[in-house]
Biopython code that builds the backbone (N, CA, C, O; Angstrom):
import numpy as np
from Bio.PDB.StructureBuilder import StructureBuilder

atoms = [
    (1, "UNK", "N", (0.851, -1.166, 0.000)),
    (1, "UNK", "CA", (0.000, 0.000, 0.000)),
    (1, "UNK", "C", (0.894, 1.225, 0.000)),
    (1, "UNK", "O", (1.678, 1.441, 0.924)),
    (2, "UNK", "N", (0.789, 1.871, -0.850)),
    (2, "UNK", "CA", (1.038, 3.223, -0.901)),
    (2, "UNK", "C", (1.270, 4.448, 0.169)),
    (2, "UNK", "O", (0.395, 4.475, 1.033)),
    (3, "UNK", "N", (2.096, 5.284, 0.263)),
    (3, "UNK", "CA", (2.067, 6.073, 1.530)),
    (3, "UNK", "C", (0.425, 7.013, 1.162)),
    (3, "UNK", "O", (-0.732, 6.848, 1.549)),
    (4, "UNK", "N", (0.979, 7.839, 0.391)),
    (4, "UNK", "CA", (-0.351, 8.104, 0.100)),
    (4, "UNK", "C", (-1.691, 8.032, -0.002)),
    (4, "UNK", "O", (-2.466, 8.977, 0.142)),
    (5, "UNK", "N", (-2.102, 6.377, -0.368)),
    (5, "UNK", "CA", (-3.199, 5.908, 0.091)),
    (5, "UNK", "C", (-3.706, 5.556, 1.402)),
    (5, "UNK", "O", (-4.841, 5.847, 1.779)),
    (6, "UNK", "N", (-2.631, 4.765, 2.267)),
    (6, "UNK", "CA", (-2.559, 5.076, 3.674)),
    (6, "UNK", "C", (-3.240, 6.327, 4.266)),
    (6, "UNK", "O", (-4.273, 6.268, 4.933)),
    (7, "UNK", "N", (-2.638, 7.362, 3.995)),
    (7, "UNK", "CA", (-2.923, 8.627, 4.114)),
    (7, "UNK", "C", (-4.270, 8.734, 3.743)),
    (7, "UNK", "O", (-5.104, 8.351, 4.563)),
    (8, "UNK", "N", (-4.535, 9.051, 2.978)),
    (8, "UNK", "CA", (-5.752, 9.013, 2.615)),
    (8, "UNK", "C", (-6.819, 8.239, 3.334)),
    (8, "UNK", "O", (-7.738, 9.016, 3.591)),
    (9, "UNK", "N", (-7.031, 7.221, 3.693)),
    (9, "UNK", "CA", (-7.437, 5.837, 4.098)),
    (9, "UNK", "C", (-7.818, 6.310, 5.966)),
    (9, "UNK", "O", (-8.807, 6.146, 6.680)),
    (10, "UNK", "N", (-6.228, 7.044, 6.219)),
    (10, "UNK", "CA", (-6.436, 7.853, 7.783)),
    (10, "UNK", "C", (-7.410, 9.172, 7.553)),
    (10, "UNK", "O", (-8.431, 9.241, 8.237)),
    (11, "UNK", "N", (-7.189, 9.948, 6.848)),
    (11, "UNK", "CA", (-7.558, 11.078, 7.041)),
    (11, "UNK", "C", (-9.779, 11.089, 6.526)),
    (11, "UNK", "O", (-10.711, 11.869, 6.723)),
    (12, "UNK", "N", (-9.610, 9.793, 5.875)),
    (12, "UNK", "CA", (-11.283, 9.189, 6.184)),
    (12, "UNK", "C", (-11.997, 8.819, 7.280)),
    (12, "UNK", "O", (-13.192, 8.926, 7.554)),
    (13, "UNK", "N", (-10.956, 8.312, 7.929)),
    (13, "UNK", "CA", (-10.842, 7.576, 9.340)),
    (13, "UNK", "C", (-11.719, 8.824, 9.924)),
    (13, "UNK", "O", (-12.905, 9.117, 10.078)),
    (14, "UNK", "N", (-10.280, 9.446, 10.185)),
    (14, "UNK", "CA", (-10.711, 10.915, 11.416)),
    (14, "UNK", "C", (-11.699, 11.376, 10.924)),
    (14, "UNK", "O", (-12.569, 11.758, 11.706)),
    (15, "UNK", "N", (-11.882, 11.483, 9.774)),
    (15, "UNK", "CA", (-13.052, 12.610, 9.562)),
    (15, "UNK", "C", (-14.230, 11.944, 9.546)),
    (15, "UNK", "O", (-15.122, 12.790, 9.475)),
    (16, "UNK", "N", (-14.839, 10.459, 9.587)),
    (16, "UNK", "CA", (-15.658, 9.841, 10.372)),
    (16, "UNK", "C", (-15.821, 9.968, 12.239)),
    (16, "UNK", "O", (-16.788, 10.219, 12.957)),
    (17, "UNK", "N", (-14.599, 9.707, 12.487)),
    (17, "UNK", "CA", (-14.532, 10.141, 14.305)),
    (17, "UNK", "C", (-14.830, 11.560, 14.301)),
    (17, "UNK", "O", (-15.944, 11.779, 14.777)),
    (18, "UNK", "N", (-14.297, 12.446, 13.977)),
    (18, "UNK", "CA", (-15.389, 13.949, 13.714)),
    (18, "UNK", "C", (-16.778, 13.867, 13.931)),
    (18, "UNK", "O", (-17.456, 14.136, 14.923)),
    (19, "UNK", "N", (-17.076, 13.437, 12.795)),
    (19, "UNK", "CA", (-18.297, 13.379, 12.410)),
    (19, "UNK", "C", (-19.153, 12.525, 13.773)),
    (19, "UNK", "O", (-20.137, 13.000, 14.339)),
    (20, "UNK", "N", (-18.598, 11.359, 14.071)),
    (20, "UNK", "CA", (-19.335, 10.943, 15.350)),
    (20, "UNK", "C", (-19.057, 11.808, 16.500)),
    (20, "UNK", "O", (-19.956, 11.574, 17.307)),
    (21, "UNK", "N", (-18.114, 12.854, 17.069)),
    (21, "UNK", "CA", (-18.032, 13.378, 17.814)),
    (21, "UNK", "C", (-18.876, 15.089, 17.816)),
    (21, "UNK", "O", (-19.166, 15.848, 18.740)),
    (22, "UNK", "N", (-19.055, 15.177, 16.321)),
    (22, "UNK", "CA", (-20.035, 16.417, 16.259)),
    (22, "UNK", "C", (-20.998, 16.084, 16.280)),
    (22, "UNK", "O", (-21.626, 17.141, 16.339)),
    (23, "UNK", "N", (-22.088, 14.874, 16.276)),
    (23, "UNK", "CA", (-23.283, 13.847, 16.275)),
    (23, "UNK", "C", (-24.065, 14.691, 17.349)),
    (23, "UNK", "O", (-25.073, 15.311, 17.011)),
    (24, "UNK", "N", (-23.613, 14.713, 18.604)),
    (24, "UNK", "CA", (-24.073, 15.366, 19.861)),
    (24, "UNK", "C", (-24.629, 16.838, 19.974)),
    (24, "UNK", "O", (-25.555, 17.343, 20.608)),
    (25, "UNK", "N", (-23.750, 17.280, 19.163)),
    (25, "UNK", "CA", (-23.595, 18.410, 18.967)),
    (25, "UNK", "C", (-24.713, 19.346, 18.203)),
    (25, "UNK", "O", (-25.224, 20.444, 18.429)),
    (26, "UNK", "N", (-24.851, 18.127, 16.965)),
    (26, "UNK", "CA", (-25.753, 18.414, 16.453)),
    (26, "UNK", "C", (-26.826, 18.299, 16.733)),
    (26, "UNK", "O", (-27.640, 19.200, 16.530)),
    (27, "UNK", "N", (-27.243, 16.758, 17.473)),
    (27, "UNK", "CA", (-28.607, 16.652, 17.701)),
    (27, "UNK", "C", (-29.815, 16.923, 18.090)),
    (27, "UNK", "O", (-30.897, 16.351, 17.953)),
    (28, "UNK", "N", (-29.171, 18.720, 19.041)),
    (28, "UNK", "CA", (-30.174, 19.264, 19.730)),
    (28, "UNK", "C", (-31.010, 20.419, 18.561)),
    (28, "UNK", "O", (-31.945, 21.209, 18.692)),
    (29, "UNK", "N", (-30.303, 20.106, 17.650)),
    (29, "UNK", "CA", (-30.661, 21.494, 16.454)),
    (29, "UNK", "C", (-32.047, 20.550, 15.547)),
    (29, "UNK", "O", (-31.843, 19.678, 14.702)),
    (30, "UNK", "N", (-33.425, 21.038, 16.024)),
    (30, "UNK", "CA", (-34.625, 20.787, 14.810)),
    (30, "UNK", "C", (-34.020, 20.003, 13.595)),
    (30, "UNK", "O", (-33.111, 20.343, 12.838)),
    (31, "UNK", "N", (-34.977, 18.552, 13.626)),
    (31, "UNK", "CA", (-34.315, 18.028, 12.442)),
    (31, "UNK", "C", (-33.334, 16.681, 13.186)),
    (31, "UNK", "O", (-33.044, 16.390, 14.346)),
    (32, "UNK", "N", (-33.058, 16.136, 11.950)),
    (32, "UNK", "CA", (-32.445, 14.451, 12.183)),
    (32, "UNK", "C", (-31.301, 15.138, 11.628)),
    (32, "UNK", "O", (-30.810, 14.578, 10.648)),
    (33, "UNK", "N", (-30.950, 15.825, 11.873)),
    (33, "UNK", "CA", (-29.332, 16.207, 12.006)),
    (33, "UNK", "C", (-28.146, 15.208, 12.361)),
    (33, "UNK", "O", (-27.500, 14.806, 11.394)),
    (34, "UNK", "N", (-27.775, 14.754, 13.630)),
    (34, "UNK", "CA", (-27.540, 14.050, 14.414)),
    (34, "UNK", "C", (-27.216, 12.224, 13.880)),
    (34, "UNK", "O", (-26.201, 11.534, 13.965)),
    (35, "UNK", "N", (-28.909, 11.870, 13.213)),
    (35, "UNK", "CA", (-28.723, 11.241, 13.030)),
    (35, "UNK", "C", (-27.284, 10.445, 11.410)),
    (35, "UNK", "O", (-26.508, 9.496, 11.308)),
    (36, "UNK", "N", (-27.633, 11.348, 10.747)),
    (36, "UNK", "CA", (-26.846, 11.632, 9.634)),
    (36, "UNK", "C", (-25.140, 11.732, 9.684)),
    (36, "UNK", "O", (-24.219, 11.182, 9.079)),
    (37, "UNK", "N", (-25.246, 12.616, 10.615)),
    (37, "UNK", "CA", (-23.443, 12.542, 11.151)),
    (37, "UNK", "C", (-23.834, 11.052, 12.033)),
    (37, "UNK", "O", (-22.661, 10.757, 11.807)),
    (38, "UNK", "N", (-24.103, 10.455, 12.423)),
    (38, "UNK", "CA", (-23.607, 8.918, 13.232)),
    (38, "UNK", "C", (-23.555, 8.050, 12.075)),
    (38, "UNK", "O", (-22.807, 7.074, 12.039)),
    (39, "UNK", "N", (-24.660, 8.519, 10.722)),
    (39, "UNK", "CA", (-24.233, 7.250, 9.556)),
    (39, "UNK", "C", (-23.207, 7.466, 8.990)),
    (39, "UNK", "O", (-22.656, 6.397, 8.726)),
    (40, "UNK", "N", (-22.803, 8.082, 8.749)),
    (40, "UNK", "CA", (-21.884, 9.001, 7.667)),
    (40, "UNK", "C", (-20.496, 8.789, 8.410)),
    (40, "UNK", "O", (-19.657, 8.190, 7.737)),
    (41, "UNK", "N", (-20.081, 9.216, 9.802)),
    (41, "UNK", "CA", (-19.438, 8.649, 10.413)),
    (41, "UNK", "C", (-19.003, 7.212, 10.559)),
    (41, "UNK", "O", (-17.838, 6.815, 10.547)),
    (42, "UNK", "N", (-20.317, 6.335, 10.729)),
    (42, "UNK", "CA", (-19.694, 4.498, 10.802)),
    (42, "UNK", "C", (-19.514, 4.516, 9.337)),
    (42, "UNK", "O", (-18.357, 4.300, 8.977)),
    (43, "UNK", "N", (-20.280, 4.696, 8.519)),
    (43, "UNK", "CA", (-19.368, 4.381, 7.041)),
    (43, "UNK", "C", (-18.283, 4.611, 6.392)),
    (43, "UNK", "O", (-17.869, 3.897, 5.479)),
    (44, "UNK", "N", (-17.484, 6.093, 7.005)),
    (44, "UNK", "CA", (-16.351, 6.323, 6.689)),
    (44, "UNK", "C", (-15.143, 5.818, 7.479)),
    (44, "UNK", "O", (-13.967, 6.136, 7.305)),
    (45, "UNK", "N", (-15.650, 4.975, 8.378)),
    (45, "UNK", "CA", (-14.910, 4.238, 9.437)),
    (45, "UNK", "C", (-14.693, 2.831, 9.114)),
    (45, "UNK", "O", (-13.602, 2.295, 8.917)),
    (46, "UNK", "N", (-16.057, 2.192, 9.076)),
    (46, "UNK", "CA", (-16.466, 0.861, 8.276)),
    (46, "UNK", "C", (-15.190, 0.509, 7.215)),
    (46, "UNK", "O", (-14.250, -0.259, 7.419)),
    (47, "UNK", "N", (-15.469, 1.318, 6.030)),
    (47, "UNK", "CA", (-15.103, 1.366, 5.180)),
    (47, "UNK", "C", (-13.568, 1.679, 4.815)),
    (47, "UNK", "O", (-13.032, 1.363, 3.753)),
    (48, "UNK", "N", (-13.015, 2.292, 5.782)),
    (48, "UNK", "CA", (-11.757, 2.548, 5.830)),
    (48, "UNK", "C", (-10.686, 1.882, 6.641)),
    (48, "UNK", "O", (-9.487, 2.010, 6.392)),
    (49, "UNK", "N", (-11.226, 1.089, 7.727)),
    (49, "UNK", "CA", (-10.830, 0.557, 8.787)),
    (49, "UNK", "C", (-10.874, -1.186, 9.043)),
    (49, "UNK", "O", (-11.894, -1.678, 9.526)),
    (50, "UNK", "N", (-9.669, -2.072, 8.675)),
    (50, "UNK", "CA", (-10.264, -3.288, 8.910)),
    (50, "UNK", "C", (-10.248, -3.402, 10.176)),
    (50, "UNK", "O", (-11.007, -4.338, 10.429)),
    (51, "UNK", "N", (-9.647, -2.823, 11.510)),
    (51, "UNK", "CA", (-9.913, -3.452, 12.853)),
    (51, "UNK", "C", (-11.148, -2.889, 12.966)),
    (51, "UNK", "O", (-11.897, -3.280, 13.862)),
    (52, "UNK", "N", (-11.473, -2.066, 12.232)),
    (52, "UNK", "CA", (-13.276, -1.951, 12.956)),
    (52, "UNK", "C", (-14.205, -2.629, 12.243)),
    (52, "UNK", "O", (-15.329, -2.792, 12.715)),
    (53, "UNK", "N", (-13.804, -3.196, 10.802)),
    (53, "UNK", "CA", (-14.449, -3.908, 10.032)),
    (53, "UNK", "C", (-14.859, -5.047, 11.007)),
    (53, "UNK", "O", (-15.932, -5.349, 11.529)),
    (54, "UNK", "N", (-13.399, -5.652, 11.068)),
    (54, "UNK", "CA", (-13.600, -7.154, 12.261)),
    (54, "UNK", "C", (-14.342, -6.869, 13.528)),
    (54, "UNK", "O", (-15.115, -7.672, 14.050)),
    (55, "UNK", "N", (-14.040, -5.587, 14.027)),
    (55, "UNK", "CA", (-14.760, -5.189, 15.445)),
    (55, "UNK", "C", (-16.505, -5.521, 14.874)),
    (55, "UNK", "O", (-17.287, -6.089, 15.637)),
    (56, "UNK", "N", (-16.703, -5.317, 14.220)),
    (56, "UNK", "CA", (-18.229, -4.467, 13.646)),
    (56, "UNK", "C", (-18.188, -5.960, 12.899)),
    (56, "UNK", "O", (-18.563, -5.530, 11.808)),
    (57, "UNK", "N", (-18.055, -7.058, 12.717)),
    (57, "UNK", "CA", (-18.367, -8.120, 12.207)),
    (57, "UNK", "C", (-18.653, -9.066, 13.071)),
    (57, "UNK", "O", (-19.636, -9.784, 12.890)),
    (58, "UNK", "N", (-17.589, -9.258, 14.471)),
    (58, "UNK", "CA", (-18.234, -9.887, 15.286)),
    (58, "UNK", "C", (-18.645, -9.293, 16.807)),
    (58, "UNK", "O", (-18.415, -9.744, 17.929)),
    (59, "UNK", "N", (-19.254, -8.257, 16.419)),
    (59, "UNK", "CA", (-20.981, -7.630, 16.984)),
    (59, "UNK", "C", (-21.936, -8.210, 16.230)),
    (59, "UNK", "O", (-22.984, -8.643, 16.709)),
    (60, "UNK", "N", (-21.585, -8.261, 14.813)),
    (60, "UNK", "CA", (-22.816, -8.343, 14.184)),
    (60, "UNK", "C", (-23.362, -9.984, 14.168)),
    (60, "UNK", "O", (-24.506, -10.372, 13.931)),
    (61, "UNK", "N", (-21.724, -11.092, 14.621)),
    (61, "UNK", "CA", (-22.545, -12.150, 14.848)),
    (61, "UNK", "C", (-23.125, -12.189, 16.462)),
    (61, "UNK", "O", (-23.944, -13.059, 16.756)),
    (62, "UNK", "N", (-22.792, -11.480, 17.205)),
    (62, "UNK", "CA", (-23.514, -11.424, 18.405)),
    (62, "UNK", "C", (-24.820, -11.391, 18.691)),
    (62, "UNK", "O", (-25.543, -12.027, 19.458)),
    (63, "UNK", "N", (-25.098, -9.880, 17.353)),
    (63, "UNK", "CA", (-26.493, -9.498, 18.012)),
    (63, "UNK", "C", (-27.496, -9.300, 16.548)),
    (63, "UNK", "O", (-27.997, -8.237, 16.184)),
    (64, "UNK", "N", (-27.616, -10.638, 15.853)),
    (64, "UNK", "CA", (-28.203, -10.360, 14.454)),
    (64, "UNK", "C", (-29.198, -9.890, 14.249)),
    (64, "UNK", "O", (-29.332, -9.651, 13.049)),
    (65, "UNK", "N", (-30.164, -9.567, 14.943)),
    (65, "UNK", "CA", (-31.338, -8.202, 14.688)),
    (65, "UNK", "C", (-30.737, -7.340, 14.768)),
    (65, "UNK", "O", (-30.668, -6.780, 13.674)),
    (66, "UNK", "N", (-30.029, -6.696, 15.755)),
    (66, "UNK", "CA", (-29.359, -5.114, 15.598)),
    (66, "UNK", "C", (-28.499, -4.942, 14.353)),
    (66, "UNK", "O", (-28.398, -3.914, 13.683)),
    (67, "UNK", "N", (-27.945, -6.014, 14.168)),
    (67, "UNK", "CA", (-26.769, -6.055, 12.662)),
    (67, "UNK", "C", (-28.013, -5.754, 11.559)),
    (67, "UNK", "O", (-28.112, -4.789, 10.802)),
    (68, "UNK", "N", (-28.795, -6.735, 11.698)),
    (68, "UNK", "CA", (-30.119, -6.301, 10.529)),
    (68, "UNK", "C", (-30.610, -5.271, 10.121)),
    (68, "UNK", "O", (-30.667, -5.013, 8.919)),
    (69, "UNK", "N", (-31.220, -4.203, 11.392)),
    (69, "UNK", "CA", (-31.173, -3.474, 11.236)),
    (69, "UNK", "C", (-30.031, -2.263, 10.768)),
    (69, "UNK", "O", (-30.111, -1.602, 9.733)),
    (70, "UNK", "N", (-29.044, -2.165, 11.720)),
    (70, "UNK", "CA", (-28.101, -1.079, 11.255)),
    (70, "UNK", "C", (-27.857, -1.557, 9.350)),
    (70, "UNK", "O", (-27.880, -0.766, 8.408)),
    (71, "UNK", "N", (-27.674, -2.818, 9.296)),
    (71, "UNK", "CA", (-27.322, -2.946, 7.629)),
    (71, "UNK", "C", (-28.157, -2.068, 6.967)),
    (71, "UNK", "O", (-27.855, -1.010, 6.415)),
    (72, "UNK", "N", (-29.374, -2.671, 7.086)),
    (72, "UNK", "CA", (-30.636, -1.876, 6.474)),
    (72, "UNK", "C", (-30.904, -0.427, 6.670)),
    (72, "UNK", "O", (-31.881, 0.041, 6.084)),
    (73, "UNK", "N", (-30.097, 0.427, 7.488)),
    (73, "UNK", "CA", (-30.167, 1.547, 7.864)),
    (73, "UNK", "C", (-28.857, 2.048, 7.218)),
    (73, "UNK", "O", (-28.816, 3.271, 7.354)),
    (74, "UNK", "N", (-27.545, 1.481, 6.433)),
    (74, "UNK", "CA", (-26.395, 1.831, 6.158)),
    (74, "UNK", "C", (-26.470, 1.692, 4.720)),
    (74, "UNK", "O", (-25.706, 2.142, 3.867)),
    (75, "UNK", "N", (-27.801, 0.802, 4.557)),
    (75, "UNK", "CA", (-27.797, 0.537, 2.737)),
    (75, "UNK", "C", (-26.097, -0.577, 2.599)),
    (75, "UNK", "O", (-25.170, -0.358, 1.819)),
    (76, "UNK", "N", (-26.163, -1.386, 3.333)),
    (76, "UNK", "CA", (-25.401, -2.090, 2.886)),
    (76, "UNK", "C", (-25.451, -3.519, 1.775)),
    (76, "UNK", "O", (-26.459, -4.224, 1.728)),
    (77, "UNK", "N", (-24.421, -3.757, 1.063)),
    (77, "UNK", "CA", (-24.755, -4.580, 0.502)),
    (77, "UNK", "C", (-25.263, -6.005, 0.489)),
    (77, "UNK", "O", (-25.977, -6.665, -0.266)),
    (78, "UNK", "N", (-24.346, -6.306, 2.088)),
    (78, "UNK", "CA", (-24.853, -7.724, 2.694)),
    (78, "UNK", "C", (-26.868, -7.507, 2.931)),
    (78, "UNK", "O", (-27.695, -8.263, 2.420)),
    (79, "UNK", "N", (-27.110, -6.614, 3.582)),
    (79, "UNK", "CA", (-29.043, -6.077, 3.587)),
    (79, "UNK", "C", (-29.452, -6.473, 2.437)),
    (79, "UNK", "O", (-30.488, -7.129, 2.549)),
    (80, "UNK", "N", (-28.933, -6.312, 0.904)),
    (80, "UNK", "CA", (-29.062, -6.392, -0.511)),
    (80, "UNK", "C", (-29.071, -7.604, -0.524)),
    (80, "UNK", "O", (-30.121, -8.186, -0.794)),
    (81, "UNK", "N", (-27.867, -8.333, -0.228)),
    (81, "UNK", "CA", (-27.997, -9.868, -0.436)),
    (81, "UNK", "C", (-28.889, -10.360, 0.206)),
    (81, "UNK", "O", (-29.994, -10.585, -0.287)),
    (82, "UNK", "N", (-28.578, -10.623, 1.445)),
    (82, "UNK", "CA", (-29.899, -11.221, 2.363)),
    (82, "UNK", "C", (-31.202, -11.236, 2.032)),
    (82, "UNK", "O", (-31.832, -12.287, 1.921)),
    (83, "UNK", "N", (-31.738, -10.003, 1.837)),
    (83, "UNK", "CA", (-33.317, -9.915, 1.418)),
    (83, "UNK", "C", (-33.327, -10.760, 0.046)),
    (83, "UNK", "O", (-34.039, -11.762, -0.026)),
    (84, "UNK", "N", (-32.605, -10.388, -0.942)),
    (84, "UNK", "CA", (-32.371, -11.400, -1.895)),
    (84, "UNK", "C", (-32.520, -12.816, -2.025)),
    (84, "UNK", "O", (-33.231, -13.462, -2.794)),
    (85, "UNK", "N", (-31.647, -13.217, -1.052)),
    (85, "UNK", "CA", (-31.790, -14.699, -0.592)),
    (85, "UNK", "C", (-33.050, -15.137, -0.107)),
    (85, "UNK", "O", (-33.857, -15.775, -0.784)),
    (86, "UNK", "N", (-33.212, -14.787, 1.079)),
    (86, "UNK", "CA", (-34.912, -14.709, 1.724)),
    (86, "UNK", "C", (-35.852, -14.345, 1.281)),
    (86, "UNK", "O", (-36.928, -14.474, 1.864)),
    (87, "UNK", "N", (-35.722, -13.764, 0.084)),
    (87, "UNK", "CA", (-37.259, -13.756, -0.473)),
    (87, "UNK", "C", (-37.092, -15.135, -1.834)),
    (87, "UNK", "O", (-37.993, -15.799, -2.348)),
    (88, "UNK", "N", (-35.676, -15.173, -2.074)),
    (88, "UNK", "CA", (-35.907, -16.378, -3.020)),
    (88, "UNK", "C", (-36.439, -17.724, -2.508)),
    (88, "UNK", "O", (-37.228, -18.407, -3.161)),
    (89, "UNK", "N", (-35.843, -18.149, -1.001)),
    (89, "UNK", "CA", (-36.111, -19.173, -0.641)),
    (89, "UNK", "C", (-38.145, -19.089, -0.195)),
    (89, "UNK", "O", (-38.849, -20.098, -0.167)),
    (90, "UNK", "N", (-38.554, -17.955, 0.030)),
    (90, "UNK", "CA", (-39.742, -18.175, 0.622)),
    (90, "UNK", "C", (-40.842, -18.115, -0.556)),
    (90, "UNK", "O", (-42.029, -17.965, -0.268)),
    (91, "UNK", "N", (-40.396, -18.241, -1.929)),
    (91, "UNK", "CA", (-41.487, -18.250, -2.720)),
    (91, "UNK", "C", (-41.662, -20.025, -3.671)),
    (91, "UNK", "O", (-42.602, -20.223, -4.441)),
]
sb = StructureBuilder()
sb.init_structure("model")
sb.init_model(0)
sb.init_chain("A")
sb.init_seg("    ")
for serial, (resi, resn, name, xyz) in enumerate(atoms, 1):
    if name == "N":
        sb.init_residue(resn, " ", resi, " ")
    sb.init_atom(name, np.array(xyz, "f"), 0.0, 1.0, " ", f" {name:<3s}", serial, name[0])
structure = sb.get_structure()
């Protein structure tokens, strides 16, 4: 990997931890404010980060309704597959 991409790769990082640390901040202001910086935040974290990938993978075998949901709330692709699957098998 590249220094540069590295770089890059961090400076997504932080600016997800931002974003979850201005979350609070925001939330008292009219409006789902709040909520938006906490998605936007785990995705630029998610996505940039394999120890949180793995962190955030086994939560998600812990607690598979909450994983369900947050997927479905992140527009992730595994949510895409799954429903996919489960509606193929139930017809």
């Amino acid at each position: 990997m590249t220094g540069s991409h590295r770089a890059s790769r961090f400076a997504l990082c932080l600016l997800g931890v931002v974003l979850l640390l201005l979350s609070p901040l925001v939330t008292p202001v009219p409006g789902p404010g709040g909520i938006f910086f906490v998605a936007g935040g785990l995705i630029l974290i998610l996505r940039n980060s394999a120890r949180a990938r793995r962190s955030y993978t086994r939560r998600r075998r812990r607690w598979p309704r909450l994983a369900a949901f947050l997927d479905r709330a992140m527009r992730r692709p595994s949510d895409k597959r799954r429903r996919a699957r489960l509606d193929g098998t139930a017809r």
